[in-house]
C-alpha positions, 0 to 999 in steps of 0.5 A: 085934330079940330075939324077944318072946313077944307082941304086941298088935295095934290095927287101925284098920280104916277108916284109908287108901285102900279103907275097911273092906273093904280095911282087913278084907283088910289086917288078915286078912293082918297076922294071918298074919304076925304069927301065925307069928312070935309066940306070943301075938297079941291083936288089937283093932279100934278102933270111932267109940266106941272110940279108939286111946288107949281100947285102949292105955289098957286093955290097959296097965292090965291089964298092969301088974295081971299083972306085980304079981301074977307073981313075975319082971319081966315080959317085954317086948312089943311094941305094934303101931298100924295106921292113920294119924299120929293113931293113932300120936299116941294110942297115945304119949299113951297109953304117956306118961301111963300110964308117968308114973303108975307108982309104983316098985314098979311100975316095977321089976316092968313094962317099957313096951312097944316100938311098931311102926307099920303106915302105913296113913293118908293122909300117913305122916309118922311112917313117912317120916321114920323110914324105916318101910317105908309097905307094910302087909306089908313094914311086918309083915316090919320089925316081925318082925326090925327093930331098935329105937331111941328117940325123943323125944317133946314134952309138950304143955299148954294154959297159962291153959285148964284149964277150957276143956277136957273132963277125958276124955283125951287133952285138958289133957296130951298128947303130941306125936310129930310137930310142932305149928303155927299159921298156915300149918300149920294152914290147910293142914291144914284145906284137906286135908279127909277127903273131899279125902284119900280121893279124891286120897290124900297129893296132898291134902296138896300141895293144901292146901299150895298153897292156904294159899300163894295164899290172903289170910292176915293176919300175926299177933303171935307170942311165944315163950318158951324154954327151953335155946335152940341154934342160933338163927336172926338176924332180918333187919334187916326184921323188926328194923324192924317192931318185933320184939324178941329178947332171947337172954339171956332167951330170948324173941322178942315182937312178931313178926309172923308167918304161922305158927309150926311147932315140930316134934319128928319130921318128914319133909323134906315137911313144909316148914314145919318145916324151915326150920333143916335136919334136924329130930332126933328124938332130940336132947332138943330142938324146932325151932321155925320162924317164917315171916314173908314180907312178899308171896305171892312172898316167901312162895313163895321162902322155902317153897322154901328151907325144902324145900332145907333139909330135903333137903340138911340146909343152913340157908339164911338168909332174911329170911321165916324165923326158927328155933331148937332149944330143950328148951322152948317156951311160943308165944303169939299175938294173937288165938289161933290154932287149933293143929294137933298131929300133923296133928289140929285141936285148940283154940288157943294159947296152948300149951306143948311141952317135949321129954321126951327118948328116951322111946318106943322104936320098931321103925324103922331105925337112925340109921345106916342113915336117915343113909346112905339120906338120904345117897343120896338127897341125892347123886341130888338133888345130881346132878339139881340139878347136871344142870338148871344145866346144862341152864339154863346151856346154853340161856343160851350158846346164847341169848347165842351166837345174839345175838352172831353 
């Protein structure tokens, strides 16, 4: 990455294990290094009245004011957000709404700036599913000489509930690095509560998971409306028969009954739900959309698997539960409305709208290149102890049937 000049550092101080004194630590040694490799460091901490999305929103402003008045195009610089994925969500939403209300003059004169991340939350799924280093310092060392690339990122509205929403931002426009859900998605997000986070960490996340599985949850009538559809998913004839209509030709899906619906823009294999349909490409200008429909906890169980098969050996294994696509548009609706969970925050319910704005946000993260041969690696070791337990199993069943025999 070419050296930049500046940098301007949002530190959320309480984010992550430790609380504040371990987060005060942190940000003591992040200024060192960043201090030695920019010549400009301007740091901000975010308080409970002051966001994320509140610093960007200002220091933005005050920029674009600068470039006006100097002669040359300003220079680049680089934006650094520390603290977990909602961070990250209101640093985006941020830079979106401000760069689409630039003028032309103004956008010949300023140039957005580039994000680096410092995970420091409980799940880092941003991170983990760009290969960000989740160590806050090597994190820094990444930030200092790693390469960019650009990413999509998914506007979201709220159609039909202009008047139901605050006008303070971020509320009727936002934006959506990660994915979005209802169902499922949302009551696992739910069951991992802050105080679950700060006793067991990521693990919260696992449990919560476990207990959306297990739990009593009732099937809800899902419609969908989409735009610029790909590599649609076939119902299962089960589906069909409980009165599900698809209608390819006008991209819609009505009358499906569903237990949750993910449509995910950037997501780590970890997050199951999402990764019905195999890889999940951030920077394809498309969503993928899951629907998870199972009939029986067991069902439920088996299709959970599949999909977490599917995101670790980018295969789409088909199953009656599971129903995806890809699409550049997606308009979800359900009856009754269901909360939504956007980027790992609860917010409001559906009906709700997300429409792919491709490439827009570059960020300091490893090339594709290098993802691919790291997820390549990791899938030969898992092919190799997937391949390791059939034998295993294989050899017990001979050994069971030899014993029998003789």
């Amino acid at each position: 990455m070419e050296r930049t000049r500046r940098l301007v550092l949002v530190f959320n101080p309480i984010s992550g294990p430790g609380g504040l004194e371990a987060g005060c630590r942190t940000l003591e040694e992040v200024k060192k290094v960043f201090s030695a490799a920019f010549d400009e460091l301007e740091v901000h901490e975010t308080k409970p009245d002051v966001s994320c999305y509140d610093i960007v929103t200002d220091v933005l402003h005050k920029d674009v004011k600068t470039a006006l008045e100097a002669e040359d195009q300003m220079e680049q610089w680089t934006l650094v957000v520390s603290g977990g994925d909602g961070s990250i969500h209101e640093a985006v939403s941020a830079m979106r709404r401000f760069e689409k209300k630039l003028d032309d003059a103004q956008r010949e004169r300023y140039v957005m700036p580039r994000l680096g991340v410092i995970p420091r939350g409980t799940g880092n799924a941003v991170a983990l599913a760009l290969g960000i280093p989740t160590e806050p310092m090597a994190a820094c060392n990444f930030i200092c000489s790693g390469g960019t690339r650009r990413l999509d990122v998914a506007q979201v509205t709220f159609p039909d509930q202009e008047n139901s929403r605050a006008e303070k931002a971020p509320s009727q426009e936002r934006y959506c690095i990660l994915l979005a859900g209802v169902g499922r998605e949302a009551s696992m997000t739910r069951n991992a509560t802050r105080e679950l986070k700060s006793k067991i960490g990521m693990l919260a996340y696992g449990w919560g998971a476990m207990k959306a599985c297990f739990a009593e949850s009732e099937k809800f009538e899902v419609s969908l409306v989409l735009d610029d559809a790909h590599d649609v998913m076939k119902f299962s004839s089960k589906q069909r028969g409980s009165g599900t209509v698809v209608d390819i030709d006008r991209l819609s899906v009505t009358k499906l009954h569903a237990m949750g619906v993910t449509v995910a823009n950037l997501a780590p294999f970890s997050t199951v739900m999402s990764c019905g349909i195999g890889d999940v490409i951030p920077d394809d200008g498309l969503l993928e959309c899951v629907c998870f429909a199972p009939e029986t906890r067991l069902d439920g169980l088996k299709a959970m698997l599949s999909m977490l098969i599917s995101g670790l050996f980018n295969v789409r294994l088909l199953r009656p539960e599971v129903f995806g696509m890809r699409a550049r548009k997606v308009l979800l609706k359900c009856d009754p409305p269901k909360e939504i969970v956007l980027d790992g925050e609860l917010l409001g319910q559906t009906p709700m709208q997300l429409e792919c704005e491709a490439k827009t946000i570059e960020i300091i993260a490893p090339s594709k290149r290098e993802m691919n041969s790291r997820m390549r690696r990791l899938r030969h070791v898992l092919r190799k102890v997937q391949g390791t337990v059939a034998m295993v199993v294989f050899a017990g069943l001979a050994n069971k049937a030899l014993k029998s025999m003789a």
